[in-house]
ZATI-48486 format. One line per field, with one value per residue (C-alpha): z, y, x; residue in one letter. Coordinates in Angstrom, 1 decimal. Example, Ala and Ser with C-alpha at 12.3 -4.5 7.8 and 13.67 -1.06 7.14 Angstrom:
w	(7.8/7.1)
v	(-4.5/-1.1)
u	(12.3/13.7)
aa	(A/S)
% end
This chain:
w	(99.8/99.3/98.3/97.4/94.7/96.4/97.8/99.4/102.2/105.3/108.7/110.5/109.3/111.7/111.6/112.3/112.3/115.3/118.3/119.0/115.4/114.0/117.3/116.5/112.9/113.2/116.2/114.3/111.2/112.9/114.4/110.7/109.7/106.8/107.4/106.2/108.2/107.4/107.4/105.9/106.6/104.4/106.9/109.4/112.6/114.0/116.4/118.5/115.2/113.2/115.5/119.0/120.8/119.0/117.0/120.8/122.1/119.2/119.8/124.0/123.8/120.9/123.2/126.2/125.0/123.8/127.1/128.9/126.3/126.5/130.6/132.3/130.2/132.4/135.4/134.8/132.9/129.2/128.2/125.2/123.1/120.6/120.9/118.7/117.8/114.3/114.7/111.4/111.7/114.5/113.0/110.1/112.4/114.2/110.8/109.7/113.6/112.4/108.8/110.1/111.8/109.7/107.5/109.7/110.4/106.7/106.6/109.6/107.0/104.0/106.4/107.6/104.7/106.0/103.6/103.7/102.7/102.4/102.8/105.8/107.0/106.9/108.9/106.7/108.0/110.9/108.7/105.7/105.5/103.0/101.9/100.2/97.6/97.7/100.0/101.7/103.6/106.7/109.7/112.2/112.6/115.0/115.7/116.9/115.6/118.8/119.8/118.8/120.3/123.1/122.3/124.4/124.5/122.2/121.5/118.2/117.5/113.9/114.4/113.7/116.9/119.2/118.6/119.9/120.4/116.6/115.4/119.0/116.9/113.8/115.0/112.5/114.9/119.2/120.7/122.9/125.3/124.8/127.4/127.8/128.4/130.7/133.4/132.2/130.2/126.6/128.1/130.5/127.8/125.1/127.1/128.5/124.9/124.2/127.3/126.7/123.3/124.9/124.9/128.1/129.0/131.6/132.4/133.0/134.9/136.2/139.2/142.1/141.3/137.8/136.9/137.6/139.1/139.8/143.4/145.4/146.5/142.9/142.0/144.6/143.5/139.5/140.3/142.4/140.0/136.9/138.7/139.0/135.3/134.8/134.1/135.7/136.8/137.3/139.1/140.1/137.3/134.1/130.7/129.6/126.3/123.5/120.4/118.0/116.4/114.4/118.1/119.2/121.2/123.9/126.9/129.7/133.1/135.9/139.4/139.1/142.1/140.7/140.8/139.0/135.5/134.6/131.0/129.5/126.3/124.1/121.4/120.9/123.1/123.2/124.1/125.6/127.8/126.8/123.9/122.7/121.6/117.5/116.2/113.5/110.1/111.4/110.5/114.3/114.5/111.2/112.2/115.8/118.0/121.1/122.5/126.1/127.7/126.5/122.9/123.3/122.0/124.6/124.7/127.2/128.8/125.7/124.0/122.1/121.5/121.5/117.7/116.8/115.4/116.1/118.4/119.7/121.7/122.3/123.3/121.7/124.5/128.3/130.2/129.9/126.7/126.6/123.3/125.4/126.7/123.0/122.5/125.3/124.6/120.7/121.3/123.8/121.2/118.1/120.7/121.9/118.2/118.2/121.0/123.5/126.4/127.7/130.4/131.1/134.8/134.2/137.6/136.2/133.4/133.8/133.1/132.1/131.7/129.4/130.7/132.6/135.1/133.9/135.9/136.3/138.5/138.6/140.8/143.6/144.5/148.6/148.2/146.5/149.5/152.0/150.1/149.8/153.1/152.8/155.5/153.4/154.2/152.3/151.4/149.8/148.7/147.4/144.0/145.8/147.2/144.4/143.1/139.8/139.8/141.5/138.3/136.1/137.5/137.8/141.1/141.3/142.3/144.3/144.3/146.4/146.4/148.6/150.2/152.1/155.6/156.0/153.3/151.7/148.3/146.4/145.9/143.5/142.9/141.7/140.4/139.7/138.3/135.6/133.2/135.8/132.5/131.7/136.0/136.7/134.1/136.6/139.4/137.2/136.3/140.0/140.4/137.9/139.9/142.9/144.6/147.7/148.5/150.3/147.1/145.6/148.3/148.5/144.4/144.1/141.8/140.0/141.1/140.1/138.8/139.0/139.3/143.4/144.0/143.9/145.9/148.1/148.1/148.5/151.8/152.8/152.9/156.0/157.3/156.5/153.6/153.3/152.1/154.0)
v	(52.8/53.0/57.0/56.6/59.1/61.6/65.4/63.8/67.0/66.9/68.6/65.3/61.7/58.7/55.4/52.5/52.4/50.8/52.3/54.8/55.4/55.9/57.3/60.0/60.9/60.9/64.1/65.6/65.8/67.1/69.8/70.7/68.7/67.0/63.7/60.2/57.4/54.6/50.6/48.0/45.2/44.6/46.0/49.0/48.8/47.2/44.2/45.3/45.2/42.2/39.6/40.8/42.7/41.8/38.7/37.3/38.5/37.3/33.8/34.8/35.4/32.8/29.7/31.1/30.6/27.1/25.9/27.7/25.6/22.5/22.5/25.0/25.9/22.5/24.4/27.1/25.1/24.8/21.3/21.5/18.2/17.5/20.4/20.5/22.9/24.0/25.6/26.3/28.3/30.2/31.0/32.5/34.4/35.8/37.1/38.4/40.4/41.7/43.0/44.6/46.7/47.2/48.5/50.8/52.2/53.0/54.8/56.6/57.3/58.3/60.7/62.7/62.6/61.3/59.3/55.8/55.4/51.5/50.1/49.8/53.3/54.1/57.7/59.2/62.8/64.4/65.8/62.5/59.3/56.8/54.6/51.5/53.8/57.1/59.9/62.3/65.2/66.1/68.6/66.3/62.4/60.2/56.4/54.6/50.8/48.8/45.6/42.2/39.1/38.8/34.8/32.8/31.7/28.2/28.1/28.3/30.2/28.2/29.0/25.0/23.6/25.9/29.0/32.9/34.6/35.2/31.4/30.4/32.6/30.3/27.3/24.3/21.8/21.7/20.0/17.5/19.0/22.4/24.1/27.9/29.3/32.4/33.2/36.5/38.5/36.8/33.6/33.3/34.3/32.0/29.0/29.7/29.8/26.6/24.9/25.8/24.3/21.2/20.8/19.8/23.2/23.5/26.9/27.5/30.3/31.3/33.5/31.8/33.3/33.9/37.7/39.2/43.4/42.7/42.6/39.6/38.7/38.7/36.7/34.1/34.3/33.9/30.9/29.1/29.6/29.0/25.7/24.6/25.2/23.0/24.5/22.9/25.1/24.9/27.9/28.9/26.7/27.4/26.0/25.4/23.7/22.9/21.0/20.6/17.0/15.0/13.9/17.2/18.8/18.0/20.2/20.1/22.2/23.3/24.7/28.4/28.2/25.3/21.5/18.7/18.7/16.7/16.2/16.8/16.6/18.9/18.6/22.5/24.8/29.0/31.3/34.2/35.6/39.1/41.8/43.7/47.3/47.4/49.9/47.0/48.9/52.4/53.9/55.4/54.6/57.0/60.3/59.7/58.7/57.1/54.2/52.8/49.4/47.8/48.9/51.3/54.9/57.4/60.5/63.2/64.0/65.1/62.1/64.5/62.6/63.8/64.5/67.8/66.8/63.1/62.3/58.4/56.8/53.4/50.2/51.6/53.9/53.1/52.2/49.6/48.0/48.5/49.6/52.0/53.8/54.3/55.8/58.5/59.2/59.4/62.0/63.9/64.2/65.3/68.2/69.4/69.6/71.4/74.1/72.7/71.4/67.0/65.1/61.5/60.0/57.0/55.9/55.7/53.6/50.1/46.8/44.3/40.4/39.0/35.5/34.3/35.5/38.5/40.7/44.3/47.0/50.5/52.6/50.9/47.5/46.8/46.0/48.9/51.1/48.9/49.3/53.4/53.6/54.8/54.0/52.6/51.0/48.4/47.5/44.1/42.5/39.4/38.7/35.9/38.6/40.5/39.5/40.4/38.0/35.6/36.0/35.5/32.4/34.5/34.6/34.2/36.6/39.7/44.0/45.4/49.4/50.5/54.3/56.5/56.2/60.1/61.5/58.6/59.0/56.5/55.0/51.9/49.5/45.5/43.3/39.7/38.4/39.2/42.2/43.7/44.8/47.6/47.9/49.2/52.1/53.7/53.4/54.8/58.4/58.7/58.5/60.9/63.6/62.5/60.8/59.2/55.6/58.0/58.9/56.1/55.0/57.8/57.1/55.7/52.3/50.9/47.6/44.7/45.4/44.2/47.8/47.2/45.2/48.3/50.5/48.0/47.5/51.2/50.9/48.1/51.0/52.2/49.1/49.4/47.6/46.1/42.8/41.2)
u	(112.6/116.2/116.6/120.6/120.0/118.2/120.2/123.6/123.6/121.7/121.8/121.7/122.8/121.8/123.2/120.9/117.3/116.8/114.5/116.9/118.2/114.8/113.0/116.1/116.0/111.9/112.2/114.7/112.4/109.8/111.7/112.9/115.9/116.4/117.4/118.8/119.1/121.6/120.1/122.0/119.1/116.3/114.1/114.1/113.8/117.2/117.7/114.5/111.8/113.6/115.7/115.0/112.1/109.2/109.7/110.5/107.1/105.2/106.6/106.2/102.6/101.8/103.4/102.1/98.8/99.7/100.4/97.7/95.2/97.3/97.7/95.5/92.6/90.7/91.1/88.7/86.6/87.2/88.2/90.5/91.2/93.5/95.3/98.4/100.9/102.0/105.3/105.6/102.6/103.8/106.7/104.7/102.5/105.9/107.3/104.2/104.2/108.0/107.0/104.1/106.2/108.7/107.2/105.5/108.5/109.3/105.6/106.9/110.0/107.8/105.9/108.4/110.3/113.1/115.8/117.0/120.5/120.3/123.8/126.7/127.8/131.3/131.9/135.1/135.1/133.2/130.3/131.0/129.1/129.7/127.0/127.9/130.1/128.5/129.3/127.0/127.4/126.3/126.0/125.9/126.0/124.4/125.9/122.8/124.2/123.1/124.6/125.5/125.4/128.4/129.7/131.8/135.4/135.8/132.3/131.2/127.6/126.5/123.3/121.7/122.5/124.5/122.6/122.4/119.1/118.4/118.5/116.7/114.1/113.6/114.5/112.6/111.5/111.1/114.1/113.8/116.4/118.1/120.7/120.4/124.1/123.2/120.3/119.8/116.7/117.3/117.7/115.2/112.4/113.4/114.3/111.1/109.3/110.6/109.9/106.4/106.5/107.7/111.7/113.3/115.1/118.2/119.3/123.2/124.0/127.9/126.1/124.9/121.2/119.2/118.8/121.5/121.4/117.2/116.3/117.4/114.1/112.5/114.9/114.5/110.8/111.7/113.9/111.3/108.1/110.5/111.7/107.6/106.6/109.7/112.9/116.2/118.6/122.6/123.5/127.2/128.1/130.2/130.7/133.8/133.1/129.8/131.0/128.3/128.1/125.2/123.6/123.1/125.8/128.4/128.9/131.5/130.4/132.6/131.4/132.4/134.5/136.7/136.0/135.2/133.7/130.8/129.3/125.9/124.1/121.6/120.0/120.3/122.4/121.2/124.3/122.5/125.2/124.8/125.7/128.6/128.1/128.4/131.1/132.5/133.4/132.8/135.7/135.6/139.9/139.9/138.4/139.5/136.4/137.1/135.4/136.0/137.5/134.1/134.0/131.6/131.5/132.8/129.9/129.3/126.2/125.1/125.8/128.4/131.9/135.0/135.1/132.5/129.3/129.4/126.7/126.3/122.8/122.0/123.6/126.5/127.5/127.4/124.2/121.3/120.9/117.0/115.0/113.4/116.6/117.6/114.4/114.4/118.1/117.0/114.5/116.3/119.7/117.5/115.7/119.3/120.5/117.7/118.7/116.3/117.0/117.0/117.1/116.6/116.8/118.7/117.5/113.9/114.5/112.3/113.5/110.6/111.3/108.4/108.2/105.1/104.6/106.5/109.2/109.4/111.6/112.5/114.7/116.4/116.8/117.2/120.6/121.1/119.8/121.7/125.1/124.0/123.1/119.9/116.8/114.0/110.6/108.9/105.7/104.7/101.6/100.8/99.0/97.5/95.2/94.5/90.7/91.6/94.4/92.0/89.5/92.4/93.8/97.3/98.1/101.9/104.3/103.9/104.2/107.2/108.0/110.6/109.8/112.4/111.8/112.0/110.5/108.4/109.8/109.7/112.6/111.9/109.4/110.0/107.0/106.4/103.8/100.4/101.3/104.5/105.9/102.1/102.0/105.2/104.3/102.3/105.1/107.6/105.2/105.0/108.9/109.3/107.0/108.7/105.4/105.5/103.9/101.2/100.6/100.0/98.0/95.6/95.0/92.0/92.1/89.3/88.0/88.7/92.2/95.6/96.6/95.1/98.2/100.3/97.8/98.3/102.4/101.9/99.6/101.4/104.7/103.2/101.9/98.4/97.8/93.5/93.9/96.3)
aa	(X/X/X/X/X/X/X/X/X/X/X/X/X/X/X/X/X/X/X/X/X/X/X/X/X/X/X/X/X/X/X/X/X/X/X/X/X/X/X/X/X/X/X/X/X/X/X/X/X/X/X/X/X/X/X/X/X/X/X/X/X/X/X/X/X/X/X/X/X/X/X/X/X/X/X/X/X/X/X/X/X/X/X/X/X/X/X/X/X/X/X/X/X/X/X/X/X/X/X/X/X/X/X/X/X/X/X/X/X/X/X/X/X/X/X/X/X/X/X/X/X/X/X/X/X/X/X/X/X/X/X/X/X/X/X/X/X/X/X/X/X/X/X/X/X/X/X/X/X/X/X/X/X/X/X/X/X/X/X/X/X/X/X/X/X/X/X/X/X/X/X/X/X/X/X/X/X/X/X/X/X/X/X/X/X/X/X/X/X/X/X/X/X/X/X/X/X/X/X/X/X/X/X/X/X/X/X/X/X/X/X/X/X/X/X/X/X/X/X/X/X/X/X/X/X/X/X/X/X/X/X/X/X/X/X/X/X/X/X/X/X/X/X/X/X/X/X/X/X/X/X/X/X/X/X/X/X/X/X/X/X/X/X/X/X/X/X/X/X/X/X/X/X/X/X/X/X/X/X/X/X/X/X/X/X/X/X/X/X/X/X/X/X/X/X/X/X/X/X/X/X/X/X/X/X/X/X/X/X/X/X/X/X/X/X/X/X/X/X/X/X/X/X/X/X/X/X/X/X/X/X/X/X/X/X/X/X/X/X/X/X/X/X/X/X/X/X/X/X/X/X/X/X/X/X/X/X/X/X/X/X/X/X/X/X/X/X/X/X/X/X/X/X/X/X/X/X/X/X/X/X/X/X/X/X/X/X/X/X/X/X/X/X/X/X/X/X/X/X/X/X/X/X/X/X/X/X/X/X/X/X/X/X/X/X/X/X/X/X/X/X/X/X/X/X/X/X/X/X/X/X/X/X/X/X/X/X/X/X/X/X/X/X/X/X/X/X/X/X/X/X/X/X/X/X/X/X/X/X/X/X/X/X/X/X/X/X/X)
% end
């Protein structure tokens, strides 16, 4: 659906399709622009749609149930033999996830007649794109070209044995042993996807705890239950070299404080130590727009930058690098342009980790309100007492949502444990309309659901809570 030859002036020009790119140039269509977007994949849809996102969730939920008919399916009374797994299969049912929604996206395109301009996007003058050769003119441009994967020092990514998060996605066979550089988001999920699938994963993490910015005592939790289904951990801990060889690869490790190196062996090593916003081959330098220390695009609260009408959302400017940010900020950009008015609470963005059991927080962590000064309260509740859970056979991990001990505003919420990632959801609408845990308490919840669990945390705010 490449439309290179189609009208080369438009009132708005976005460049990348990811979630924010494409969430962008779809608003701004509807509200009457016409529109090109700029993709150089294949595919629309970004990182998120093709290497990111949703190819990791297809292969989440597809090992997830491996392992629960391999190991627990016998403990709720289904006895499973010969169960085997077919990677290659997998893999097939992951891409087949991807192009489904790819293509979707390019519907979305079609509908709302909206052009591709297939090619890199080089911005030449404020209102000029070129696209692989051709020029096109615009009123406005929005940079929505995401991240890339952040390497490491002397560490070469060749994506067969020392890998980032995109060849940890097709890797051929399961490794016998594979060391995860980085005890963040990407790692944690796809260490944990091949764990399930069988390899012997180790998790190397600089901090002294997994998670980094999540609340302390969700991170305890993550470590402990991640520890049980197997995963080795070396916190506090550093790499200071991987060299790839035909056994696998070499690694030296150093405390973090300083000390003595030790040695270790993988047969495939995941870099997941975070991403770098993408501004390569912009031409930013030539029409003058400034980035900051980081790389990233400099905008206002507008998302305006300092050149006139070049706009920039996403992981390319500061904040969270979350599909869902990009999204909000997309919509919220294309409305302005459009002489309404946006806003997006940063503070109410949510942060879900899709491992099992999942993770999930919004708003303030306690260390956060400590550090602010603010008296909280704060009300826990155990899935362990959920019936729901019970049913399930899920009963890890636990509700927490911090209230203001004045007011009893809720101030943020952390989960861990069945579905955080669909429960926090509710928490987060609340936040917006400034509930308090009363609130939530007073809500009635239907039984049995794993939605009681935060009625509960919310009870449990003023020390009330039914279960426990």
């Amino acid at each position: 659906m490449a439309n290179n030859s189609k009208a080369t002036s438009y009132d708005l020009i976005v460049i990348g399709s990811g979630p924010g790119g494409y969430v962008c140039a779809i608003r701004a269509a509807q509200l009457g622009m016409k529109v090109a977007c700029v993709e150089k994949r294949d595919a629309l849809g970004g990182t998120c749609l093709n290497v990111g996102c949703i190819p990791s969730k297809a292969l989440l939920n597809a090992s997830e149930k491996f392992e629960e008919a391999e190991k627990h399916f016998d403990e709720i009374g289904i006895t499973a033999s010969g169960v085997k797994l077919d990677l290659k299969k997998m893999m097939k049912f992951k891409d087949s996830v991807v192009g489904a929604n790819t293509k979707g996206i390019e519907f979305l395109f079609k509908k709302n007649k909206i052009d591709w301009l297939k090619g890199a996007g080089k911005i030449t003058a404020k209102n000029k794109v070129d696209v692989a050769g051709t020029e096109y003119e615009t009123k406005n441009i929005v940079i929505a070209t995401g991240s890339d994967v952040a390497g490491l020092p002397g560490i070469d990514i060749d994506e067969d044995k020392i890998v980032s998060s995109t060849g940890a996605l097709e890797l051929g066979s399961v490794p016998k042993s594979m060391v995860v550089i980085g005890g963040g988001v990407i790692g944690l999920e796809l260490g944990s996807v091949w764990s399930r699938l069988g390899a012997d994963v180790t998790v190397v993490e600089f901090m002294d705890q997994i998670l980094l910015g999540m609340d302390g005592e969700i991170r305890k939790e993550a470590n402990k239950i991640f520890k049980k289904q197997g995963i080795t951990f070396k916190l506090s801990t550093k790499v200071t070299s991987a060299k790839a060889s035909k056994g696998g690869v070499d690694l030296t490790l150093e405390p973090a404080a300083g000390g003595d190196a030790e040695s270790m062996k993988a047969d495939v090593v995941l870099v997941a130590v975070g991403r770098k916003a993408y501004t390569e081959s912009l031409g930013l330098d030539a029409v003058g727009v400034e980035t900051d220390e980081r790389g990233r695009v400099k905008t206002d609260a507008h998302f305006k930058t300092n050149v006139d009408g070049i706009y920039a959302i996403g992981d390319v400017i500061a904040g969270p690098m979350l599909a869902h940010k990009a999204e909000e900020e997309g919509v919220v950009l294309a409305e302005m342009l459009d002489g309404q008015s946006g806003h997006i609470d940063y503070n109410l963005i949510p942060g879900v980790v899709y491992t099992y059991p999942e993770v999930a927080n919004i708003g303030r962590t306690e260390e956060q309100l400590k550090e602010e000064g603010i008296a909280y309260k704060a009300g826990k509740f155990p899935f362990m007492a959920n019936g729901r859970a019970r049913a399930m056979n899920m009963v890890d991990g636990f509700v927490k949502i911090l209230a203001d001990a004045k007011t009893d505003r809720v101030l943020g919420c952390h989960i861990i444990g069945p579905e955080a990632g669909t429960l926090i959801g509710e928490v987060g609408l609340g936040m917006e309309f400034g509930a308090t845990a009363e609130d939530i308490a007073r809500t009635c919840h239907a039984h049995p659901t794993l939605e009681e669990a935060v009625k509960e945390a919310a009870l449990a705010v003023d020390g009330r809570p039914i279960h426990i």
